[in-house]
C-alpha positions as CSV (number, residue, x, y, z in Angstrom):
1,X,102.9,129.1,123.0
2,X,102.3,125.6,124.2
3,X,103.9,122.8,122.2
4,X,100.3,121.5,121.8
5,X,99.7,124.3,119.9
6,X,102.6,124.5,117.3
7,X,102.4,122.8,114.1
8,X,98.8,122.1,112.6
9,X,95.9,121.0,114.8
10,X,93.1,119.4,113.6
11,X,89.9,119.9,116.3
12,X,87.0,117.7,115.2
13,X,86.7,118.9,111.3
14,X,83.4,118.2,109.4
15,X,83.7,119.2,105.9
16,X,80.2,118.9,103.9
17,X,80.0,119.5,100.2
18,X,76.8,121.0,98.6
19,X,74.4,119.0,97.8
20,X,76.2,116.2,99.4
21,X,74.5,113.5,101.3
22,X,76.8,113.0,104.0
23,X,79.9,114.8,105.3
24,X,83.4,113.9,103.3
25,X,84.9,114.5,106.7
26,X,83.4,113.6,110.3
27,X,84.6,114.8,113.2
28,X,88.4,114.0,112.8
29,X,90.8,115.1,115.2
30,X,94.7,114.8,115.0
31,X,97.9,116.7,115.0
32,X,100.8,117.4,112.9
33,X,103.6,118.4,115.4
34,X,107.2,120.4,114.4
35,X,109.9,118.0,114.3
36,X,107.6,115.1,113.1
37,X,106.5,113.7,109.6
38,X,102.4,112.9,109.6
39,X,100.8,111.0,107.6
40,X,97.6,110.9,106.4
41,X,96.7,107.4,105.0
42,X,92.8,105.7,103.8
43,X,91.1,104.5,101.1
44,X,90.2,106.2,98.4
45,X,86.8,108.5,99.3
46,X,87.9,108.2,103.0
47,X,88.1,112.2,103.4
48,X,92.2,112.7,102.7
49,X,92.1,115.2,100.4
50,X,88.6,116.9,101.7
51,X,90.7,117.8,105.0
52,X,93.2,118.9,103.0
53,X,91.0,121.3,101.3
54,X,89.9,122.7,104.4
55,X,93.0,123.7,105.7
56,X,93.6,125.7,101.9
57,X,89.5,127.1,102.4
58,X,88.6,125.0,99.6
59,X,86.4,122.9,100.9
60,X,83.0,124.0,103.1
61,X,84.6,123.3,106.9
62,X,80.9,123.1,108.9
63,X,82.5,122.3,112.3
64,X,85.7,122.2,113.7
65,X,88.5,124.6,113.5
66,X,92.5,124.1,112.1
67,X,94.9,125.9,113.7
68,X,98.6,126.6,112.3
69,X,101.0,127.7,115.3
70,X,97.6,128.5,117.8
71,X,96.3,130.9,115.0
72,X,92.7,129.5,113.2
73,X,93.5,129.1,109.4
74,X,90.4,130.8,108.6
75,X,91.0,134.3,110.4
76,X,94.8,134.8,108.3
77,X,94.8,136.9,105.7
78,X,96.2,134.7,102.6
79,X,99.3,136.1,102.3
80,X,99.8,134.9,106.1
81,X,98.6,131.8,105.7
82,X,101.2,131.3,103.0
83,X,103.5,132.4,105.1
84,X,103.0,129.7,107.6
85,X,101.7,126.5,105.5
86,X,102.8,125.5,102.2
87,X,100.7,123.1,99.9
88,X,101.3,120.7,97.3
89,X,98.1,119.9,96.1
90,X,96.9,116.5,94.1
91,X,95.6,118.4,91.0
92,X,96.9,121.3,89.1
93,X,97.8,122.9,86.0
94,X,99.0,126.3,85.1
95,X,96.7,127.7,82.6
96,X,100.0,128.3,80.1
97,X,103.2,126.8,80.2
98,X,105.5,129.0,82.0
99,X,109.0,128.6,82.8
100,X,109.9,126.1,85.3
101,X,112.0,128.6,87.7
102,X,109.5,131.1,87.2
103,X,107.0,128.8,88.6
104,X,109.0,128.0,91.5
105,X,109.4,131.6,92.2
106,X,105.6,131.8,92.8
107,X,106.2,130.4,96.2
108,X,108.1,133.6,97.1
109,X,105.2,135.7,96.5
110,X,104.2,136.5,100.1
111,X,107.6,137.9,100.8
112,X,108.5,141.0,100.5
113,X,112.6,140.5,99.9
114,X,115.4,142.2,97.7
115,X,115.9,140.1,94.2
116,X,119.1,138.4,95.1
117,X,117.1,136.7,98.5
118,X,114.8,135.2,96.1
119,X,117.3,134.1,93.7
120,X,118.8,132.2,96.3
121,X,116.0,130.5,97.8
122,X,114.4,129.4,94.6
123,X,117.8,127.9,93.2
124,X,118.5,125.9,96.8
125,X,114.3,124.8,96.2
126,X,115.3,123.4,93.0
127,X,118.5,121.2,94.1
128,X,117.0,120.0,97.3
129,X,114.3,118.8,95.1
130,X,116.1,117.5,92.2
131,X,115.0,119.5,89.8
132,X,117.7,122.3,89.3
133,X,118.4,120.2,85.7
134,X,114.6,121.0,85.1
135,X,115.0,124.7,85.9
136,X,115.0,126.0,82.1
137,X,112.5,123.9,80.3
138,X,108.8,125.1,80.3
139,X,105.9,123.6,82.3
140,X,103.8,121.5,79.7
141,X,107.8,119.8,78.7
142,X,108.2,118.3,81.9
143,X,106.7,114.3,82.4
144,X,104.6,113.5,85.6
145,X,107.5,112.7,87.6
146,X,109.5,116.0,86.8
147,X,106.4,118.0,87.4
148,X,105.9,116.3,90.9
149,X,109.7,117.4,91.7
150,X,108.8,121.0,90.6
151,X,105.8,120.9,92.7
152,X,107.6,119.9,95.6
153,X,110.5,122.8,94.4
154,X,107.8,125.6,94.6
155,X,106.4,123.9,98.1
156,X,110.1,124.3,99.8
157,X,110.8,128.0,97.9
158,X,108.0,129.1,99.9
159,X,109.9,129.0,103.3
160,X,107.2,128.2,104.8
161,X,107.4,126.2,108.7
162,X,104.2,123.8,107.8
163,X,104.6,121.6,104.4
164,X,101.5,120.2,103.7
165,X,102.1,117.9,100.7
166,X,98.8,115.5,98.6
167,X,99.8,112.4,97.1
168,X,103.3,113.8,96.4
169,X,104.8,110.2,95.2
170,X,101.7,110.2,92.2
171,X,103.9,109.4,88.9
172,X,107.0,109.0,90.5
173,X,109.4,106.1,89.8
174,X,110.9,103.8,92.7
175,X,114.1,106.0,93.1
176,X,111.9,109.7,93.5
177,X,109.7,108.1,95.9
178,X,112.5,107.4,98.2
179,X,114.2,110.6,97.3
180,X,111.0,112.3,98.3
181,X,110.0,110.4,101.3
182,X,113.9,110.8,102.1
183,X,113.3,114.8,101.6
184,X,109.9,115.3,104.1
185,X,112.0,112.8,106.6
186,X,115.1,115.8,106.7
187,X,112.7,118.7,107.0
188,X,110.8,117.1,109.6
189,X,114.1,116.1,111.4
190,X,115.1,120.2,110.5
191,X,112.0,121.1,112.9
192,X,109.3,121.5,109.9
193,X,105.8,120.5,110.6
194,X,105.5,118.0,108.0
195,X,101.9,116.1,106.7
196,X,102.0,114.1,103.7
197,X,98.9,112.1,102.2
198,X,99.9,108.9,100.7
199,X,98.9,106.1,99.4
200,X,101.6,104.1,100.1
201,X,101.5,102.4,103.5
202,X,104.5,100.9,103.1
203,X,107.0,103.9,103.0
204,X,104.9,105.3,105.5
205,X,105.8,102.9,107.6
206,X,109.1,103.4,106.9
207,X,109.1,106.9,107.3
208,X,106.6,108.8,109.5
209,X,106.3,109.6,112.9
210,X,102.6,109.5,113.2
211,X,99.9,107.8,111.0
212,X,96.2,109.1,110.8
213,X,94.0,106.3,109.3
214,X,91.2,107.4,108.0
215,X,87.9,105.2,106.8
216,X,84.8,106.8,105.9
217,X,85.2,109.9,106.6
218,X,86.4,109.4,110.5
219,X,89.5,108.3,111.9
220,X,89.9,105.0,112.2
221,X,93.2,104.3,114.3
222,X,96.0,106.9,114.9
223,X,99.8,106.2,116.8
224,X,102.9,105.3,115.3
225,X,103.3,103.0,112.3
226,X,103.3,99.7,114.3
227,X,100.5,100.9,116.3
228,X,98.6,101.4,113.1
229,X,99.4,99.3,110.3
230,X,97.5,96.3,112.3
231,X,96.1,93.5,110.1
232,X,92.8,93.7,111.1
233,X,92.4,97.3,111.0
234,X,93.8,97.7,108.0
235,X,91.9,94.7,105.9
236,X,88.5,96.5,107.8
237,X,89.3,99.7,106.3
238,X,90.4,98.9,102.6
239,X,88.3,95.7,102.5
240,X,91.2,93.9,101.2
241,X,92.7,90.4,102.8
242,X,96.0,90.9,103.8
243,X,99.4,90.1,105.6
244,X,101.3,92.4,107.8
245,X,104.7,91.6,108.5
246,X,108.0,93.1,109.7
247,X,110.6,94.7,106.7
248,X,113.8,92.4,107.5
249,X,115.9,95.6,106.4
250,X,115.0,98.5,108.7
251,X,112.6,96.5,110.9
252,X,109.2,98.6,110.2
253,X,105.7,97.1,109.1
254,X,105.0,95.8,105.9
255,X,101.8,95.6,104.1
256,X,101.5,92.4,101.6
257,X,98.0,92.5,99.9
258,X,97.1,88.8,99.4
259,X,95.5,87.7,95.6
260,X,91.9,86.6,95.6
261,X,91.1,85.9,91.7
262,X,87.8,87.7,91.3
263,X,87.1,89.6,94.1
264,X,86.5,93.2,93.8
265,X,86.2,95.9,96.8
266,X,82.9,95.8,98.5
């Protein structure tokens, strides 16, 4: 296998939902390589999530094809495709509270593996996540930041070589963010094909390879951070004046949205 073709490819993707008038997702076309933390960065309504989906087979893919590893997502059976890609999504809920272990041991469930192997990979999930304290208490207990951590726990039990994580820094306070960003940074440096969907530019910058921008549906710029996160470019795509500068600390771009009393996004 090439390297082109490890990790997740993205070839021209249009994703369409019913009833829609225009495609959530337009002919975008990136990679996520091994070795390297993506990131997929926009607007909100600029097609994040949608291409997401379509990787899982949740959302109506119309054109285009994802690959994981050379193999089209949409050909593997879905206990293979779990076995190569795992997801943390934006929204989800058990439909009862459940243990927290127990739902981290759902991410073992395309293995086939003697008790004790599960044991272990669940309990090493849980302290590279920071939730081993958590590991007792029931689902609907946790707050939105320990449920984010559990997420990601479940995500990491699963083993799988692609982590594929939404908006994993929603609810979490300054410290988890970095712990978090800090995490995908080590699995990517570990070899992991690692694509995150954030919101937050600035630890983006600080810690990804590659950044997508997406705007509209279509990708707007795409390179490393300082290639991207260009003043212009970015006030174009989130309509917002703004300053980019240079973090004095670690070097990399930072985004500083400037106040305008009374404006609202066009």
């Amino acid at each position: 296998m090439t390297a082109a073709a490890r990790g997740l490819v993205f070839a021209d993707v249009v994703v369409r939902y019913p009833r829609a008038a225009e495609a959530a997702v337009r002919g975008v076309r990136f990679a996520a390589a091994p070795g390297r933390l993506t990131a997929l960065v926009g607007p909100n309504g600029s097609g994040k999530s949608s291409t997401v989906r379509a990787l899982l087979g949740r959302a109506p893919l119309v054109a285009g094809r994802i690959t994981a590893d050379g193999d089209d997502v949409a050909g593997l059976a879905p206990r293979e495709r779990a076995r190569r890609v795992a997801v943390v999504p934006q929204r989800e809920s058990p439909a009862f509270p459940i243990a927290v272990r127990e739902f981290v041991a759902l991410g073992r469930f395309a293995w086939d593996e003697r008790a004790e192997a599960t044991r272990i990979a669940i309990e090493a999930a849980l302290a590279r996540a920071d939730a081993a304290a958590l590991a007792d208490r029931d689902t609907e207990s946790l707050s939105g930041g320990e449920w984010q951590r559990v997420r990601v726990a479940r995500a990491l039990a699963q083993g799988a070589p692609t982590v594929v994580l939404d908006e994993p820094t929603a609810f979490l306070d300054v410290a988890h963010e970095m712990a978090v960003f800090e995490l995908l940074r080590a699995l990517a440096d570990d070899g992991r094909t690692v694509l995150v969907v954030s919101h937050q530019l600035n630890l983006v910058a600080r810690f990804a390879d590659h950044v997508v921008l997406l705007h509209r549906g279509e990708v707007a710029a795409q390179g490393p951070p300082a290639a991207v996160m260009d003043g212009p470019t970015l006030e174009r795509v989130y309509d917002w004046p703004l300053v980019v500068s240079r973090d004095p600390a670690v070097g990399a771009p930072t985004l500083v949205p400037l106040r305008v009393p009374g404006r609202r996004p066009g």
